[in-house]
N, C-alpha and C positions, 0 to 999 in steps of 0.2 A: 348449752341447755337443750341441743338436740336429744330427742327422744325417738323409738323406733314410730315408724307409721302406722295410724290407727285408721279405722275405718272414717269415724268425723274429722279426719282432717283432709276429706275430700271436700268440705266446708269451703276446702284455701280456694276450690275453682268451680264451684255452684254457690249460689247465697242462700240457697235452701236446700231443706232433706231430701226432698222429693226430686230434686234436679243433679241431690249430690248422689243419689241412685245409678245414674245416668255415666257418671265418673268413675262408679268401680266395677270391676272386673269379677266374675263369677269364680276366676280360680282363688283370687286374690280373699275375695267375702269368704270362702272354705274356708282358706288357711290361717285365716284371722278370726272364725269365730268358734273352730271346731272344739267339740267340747267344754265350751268354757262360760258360754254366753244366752242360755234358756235360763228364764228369768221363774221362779215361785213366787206365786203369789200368795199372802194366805189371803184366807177367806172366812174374816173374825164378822161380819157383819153383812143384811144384807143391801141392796141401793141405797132403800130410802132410809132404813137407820143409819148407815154408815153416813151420808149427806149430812143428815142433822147432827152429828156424832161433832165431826170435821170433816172442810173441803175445802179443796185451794181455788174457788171459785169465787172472787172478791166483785159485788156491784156498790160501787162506794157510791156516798152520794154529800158530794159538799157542798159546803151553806154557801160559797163564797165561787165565782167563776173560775174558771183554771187561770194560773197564775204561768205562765214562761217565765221562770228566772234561770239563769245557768245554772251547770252542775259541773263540779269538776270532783272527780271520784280517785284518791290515790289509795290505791293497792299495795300496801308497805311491804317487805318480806321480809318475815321473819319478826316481827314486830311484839315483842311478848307482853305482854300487861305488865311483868315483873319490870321492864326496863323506867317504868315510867313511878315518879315518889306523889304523882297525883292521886295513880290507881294502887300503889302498894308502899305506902308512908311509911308503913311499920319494919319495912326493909330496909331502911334508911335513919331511921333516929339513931342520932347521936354518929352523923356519919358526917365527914366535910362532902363528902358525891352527896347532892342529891339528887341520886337520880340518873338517866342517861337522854332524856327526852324534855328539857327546860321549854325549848319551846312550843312544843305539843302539848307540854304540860299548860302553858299558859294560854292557848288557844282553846284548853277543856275548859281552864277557868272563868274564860270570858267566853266559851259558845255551850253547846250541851252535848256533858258526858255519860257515853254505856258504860259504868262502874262494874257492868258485869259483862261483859260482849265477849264473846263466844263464835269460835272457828266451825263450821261445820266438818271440818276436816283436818288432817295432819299435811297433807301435800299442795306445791302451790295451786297443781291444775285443778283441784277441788274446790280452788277458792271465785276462781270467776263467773262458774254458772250460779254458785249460790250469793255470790254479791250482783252481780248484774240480771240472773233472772228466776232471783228466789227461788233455786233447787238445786235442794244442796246433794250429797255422796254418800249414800248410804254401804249398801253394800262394798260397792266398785265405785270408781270415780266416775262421775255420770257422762266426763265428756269423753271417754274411752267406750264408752256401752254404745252398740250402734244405735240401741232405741233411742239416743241424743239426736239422732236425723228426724227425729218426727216435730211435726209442727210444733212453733213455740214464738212467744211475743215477747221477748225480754226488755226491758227498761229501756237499751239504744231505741228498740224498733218502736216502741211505743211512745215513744220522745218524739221518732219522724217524722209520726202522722202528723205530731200536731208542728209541724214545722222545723225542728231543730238540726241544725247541724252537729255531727254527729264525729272522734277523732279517738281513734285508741292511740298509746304512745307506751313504748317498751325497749328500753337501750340496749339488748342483748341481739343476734344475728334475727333475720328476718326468717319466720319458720321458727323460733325457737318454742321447745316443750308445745306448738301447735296452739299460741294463744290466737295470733292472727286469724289462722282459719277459725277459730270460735266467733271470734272479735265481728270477724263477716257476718257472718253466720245472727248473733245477736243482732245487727242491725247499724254495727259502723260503718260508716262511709271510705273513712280513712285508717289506716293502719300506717303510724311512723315507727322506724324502727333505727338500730344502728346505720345501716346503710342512707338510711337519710340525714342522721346527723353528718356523716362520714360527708356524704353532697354537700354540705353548706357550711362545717367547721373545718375539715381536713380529718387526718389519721393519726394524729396524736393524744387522743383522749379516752381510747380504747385501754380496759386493766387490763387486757393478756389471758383473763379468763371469761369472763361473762358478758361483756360489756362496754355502754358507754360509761365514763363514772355520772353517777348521779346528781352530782350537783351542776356537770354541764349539762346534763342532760334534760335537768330540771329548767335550765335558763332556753332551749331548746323549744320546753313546749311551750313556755310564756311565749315565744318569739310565736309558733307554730299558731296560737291560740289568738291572738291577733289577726289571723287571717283568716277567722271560722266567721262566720255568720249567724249573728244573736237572736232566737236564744240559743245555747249550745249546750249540748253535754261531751267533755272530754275529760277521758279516764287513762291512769300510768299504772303502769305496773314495775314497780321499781324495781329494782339488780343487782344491790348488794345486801346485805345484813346476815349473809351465810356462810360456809366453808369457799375459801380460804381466806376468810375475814380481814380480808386488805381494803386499805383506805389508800386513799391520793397523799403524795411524799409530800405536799404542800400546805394539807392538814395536820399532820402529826403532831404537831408541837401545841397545837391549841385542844388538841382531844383528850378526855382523859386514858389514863393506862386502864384502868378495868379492873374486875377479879373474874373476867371467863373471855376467849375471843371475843363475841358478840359484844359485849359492851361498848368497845370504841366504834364499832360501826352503824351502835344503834345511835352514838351521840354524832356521827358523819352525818349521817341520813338526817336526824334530828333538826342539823347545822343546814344541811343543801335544801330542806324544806323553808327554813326559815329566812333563806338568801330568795327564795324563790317569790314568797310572800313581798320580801324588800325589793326586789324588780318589778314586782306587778302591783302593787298596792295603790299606785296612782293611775294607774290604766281605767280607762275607761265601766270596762266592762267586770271589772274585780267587784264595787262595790253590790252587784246586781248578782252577785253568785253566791251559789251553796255549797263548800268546800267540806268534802264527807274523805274521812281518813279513817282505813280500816287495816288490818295486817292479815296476809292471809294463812297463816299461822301461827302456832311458839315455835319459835328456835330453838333446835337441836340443841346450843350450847344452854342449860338451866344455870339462874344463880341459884333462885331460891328453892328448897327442899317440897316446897308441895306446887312447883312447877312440872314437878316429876309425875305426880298424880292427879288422877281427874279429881277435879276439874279444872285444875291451874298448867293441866297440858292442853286445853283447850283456850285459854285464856288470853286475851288480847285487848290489842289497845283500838276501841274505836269512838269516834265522835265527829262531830257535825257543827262546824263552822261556819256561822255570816257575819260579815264585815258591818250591817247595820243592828247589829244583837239582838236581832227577830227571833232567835232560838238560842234560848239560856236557861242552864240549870244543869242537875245530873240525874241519871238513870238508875236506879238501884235494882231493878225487873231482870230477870234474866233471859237475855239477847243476842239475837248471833246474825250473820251474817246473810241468812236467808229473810231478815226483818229488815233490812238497809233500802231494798226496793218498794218496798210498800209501803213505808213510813217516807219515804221522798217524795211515791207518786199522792200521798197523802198533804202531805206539804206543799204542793202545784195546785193543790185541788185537783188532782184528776178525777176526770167526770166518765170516766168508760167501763166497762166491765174488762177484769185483766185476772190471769193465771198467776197465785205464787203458793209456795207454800210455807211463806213465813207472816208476820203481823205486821199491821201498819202503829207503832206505839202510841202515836196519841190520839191514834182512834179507831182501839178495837175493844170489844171487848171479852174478847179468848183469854183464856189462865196463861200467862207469861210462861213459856217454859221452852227448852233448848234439848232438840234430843238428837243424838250425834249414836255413829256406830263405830266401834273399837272393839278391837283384841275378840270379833268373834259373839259383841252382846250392842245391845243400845243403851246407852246412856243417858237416862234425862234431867236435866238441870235443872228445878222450879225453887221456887223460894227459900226454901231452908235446905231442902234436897235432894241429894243423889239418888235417883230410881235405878236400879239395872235390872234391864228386861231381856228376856229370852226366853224361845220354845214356848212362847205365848204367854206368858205371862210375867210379874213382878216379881223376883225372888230375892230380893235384898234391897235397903233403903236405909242411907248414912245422910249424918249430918253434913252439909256442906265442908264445918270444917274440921270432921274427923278423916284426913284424908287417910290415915294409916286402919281405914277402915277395923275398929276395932268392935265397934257396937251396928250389930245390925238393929235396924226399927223397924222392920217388918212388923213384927205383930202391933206393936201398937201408933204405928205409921201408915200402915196399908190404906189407900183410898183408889176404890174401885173408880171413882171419876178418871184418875190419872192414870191407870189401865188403860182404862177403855180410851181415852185420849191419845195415847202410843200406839195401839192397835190400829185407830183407824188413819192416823196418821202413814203408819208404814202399809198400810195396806192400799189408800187411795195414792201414795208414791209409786207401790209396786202396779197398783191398776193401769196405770197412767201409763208407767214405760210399756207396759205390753203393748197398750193400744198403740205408743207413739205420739200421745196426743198431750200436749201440752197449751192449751189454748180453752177461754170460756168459748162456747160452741156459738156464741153472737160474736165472735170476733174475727168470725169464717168471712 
């Protein structure tokens, strides 16, 4: 899962932008940014309209004091909406599988499910700035942009102040794809990786391509999480559910066969989460947490036919678990991955002014909607549906679920609110990275 070295992963040996300036080399910044990396802005609006427009400038203000309860945040891969007969029933009638994810399934059913949750992105490194500090990849992947060294408070570091211990956990080589040096960089304390499993179990657990398998790896962090200090946030980023869609020889016989790779690995995973729950469920510190499951993409392998097409390639499975049923129901709003932080710092009652630019769900109130950049245009997701935007403006608008896009509703779809909503959205994105500034300017 090694990837070539980027500028932010000088991240791995400064904990900030500013120190990780200090780390790289002038010949090194040329040949890594020449030609490729001057950033456009446009300029659809001006300060103060575009402020009142949208702003990822959030001063919440809750009725109730900040609440410390844990967090433990898993990062599925590859984890597709389609895999689950919660989120797509209709894939499944009249089928003996139902399903690949039984027990995620029943964790939606008893905690609260995003029926519509949405990836900000097709790649995994896309998926951590916008789950852990609400900003997702538009253009470029944001943690590859050098303008990711500029100041920013994400969910770990914002967890800190108010006391929390803090633990990323990722069973692939230490360095891999450069999540660690993010993981710093956000505000983790601790980064575990294979080599630490490797210290404490031995060398036999390792598949030969990625990783630890994940259901040791899982029993791993329970052990790891034991020794954090309450209140805690710890987040995984799982290892398998991708090419070359191998499971442990130990599972086989209880997995089902599938109809594409991805299926037996979505039901492995499925299976090492739910062994995970059954190890810790009596632990002390389980019942006082907030267990958030999101995938930080669709899988390459598609079952169903408008998996293929947006909006079911952006499509995933995500939801929000507590063990005392404080958070129950489902979500039918369309949701992504850049909303997971703000609707959690919502749920603490956090009382501070904090940077995101996604919504806090049960208490905002901005128009629901999900705008993703693909194939060259922006995509946006809102209630019934599809906008695709480009070159400044709206030029086509399908039903959610005409994916075979055959009827455009432009004409008598068009609502100039949900322009200008995209507009300034991409605009205060692109304002931001120039500056480098990702921070409410009271959090200096």
């Amino acid at each position: 899962m090694a990837r070539p070295t980027a500028i932010p992963y000088s991240l791995k040996f400064a904990k900030t932008g500013d120190k990780a300036n200090i780390v790289l080399s002038n010949p090194y910044c040329i040949i890594r940014t020449i030609g490729g990396n001057r950033l456009e802005v446009p300029r659809y609006f001006d300060g103060e309209q575009l402020a009142d427009t949208y702003t990822p400038y959030h001063f919440p203000t809750p009725k109730q004091e900040f609440t410390p309860r844990n967090v433990v945040i898993f990062v599925i891969e590859s984890m597709s909406a389609e895999n689950s007969a919660f989120l797509a029933p209709d894939l499944y009638d009249g089928s003996e599988q139902r399903g690949y994810t039984p027990f995620l399934d029943s964790l939606m059913q008893n905690g609260y499910a995003f029926r519509r949750m949405y990836s900000n992105g097709k790649r995994s490194i896309q998926a951590l700035p916008s789950i852990w500090g609400s900003i997702p990849s538009l253009v470029k992947p944001f943690m590859l942009m050098p303008q990711s060294l500029g100041e920013s408070r994400p969910l770990p570091a914002l967890l800190r102040d108010k006391g929390y211990s803090t633990a990323f956990f990722c069973g692939s080589e230490r360095g891999s794809m450069g999540f660690d040096a993010y993981a710093v960089s956000a505000g983790f304390e601790r980064c575990l990786s294979k080599e630490d499993y490797e210290r404490a179990h031995g060398h036999n657990d390792f598949d030969g391509y990625w990783g630890i398998w994940d259901d040791k790896f899982l029993s791993f962090m329970g052990e790891s999480i034991d020794r954090l200090t309450q209140p805690f946030l710890a987040s995984i980023f799982t290892t398998f559910s991708h090419h070359p869609f191998v499971t442990p020889a130990e599972w086989k016989a209880r997995l089902p066969k599938g109809d594409t790779p991805m299926q037996p690995c979505a039901a492995y995973l499925d299976g090492a989460i739910e062994n995970f729950f059954a190890e810790n469920r009596d632990k002390e510190w389980f019942d006082k947490t907030i267990f958030v499951f999101v995938a930080d993409h669709v899988s390459c392998e598609h079952y169903a036919e408008r998996t293929n097409l947006s909006p079911g390639d952006f499509h995933i499975i995500g939801l929000l678990y507590t063990p005392d049923k404080s958070l129950q129901g489902v979500c039918d709003e369309s949701v992504s991955q850049i909303d997971i932080m703000p609707t959690l710092l919502g749920i603490l009652n956090y009382d501070a002014p904090y940077f995101a630019y996604g919504r806090d769900v049960f208490n905002s109130d901005s128009k629901p909607m999900t705008i993703v950049y693909d194939n060259g245009e922006y995509k946006v997701f809102t209630a019934r549906h599809i906008h695709i935007f480009s070159e400044g403006t709206v030029h086509e608008i399908y039903e959610i679920s005409d994916i075979s896009r055959t009827n455009n509703l432009l004409e008598s779809e068009y609502d100039p609110n949900v322009e200008m909503a995209i507009k300034a959205f991409v605009q205060q994105y692109y304002e931001h990275a120039e500056r480098k500034s990702y921070i409410v300017p009271e959090q200096r």
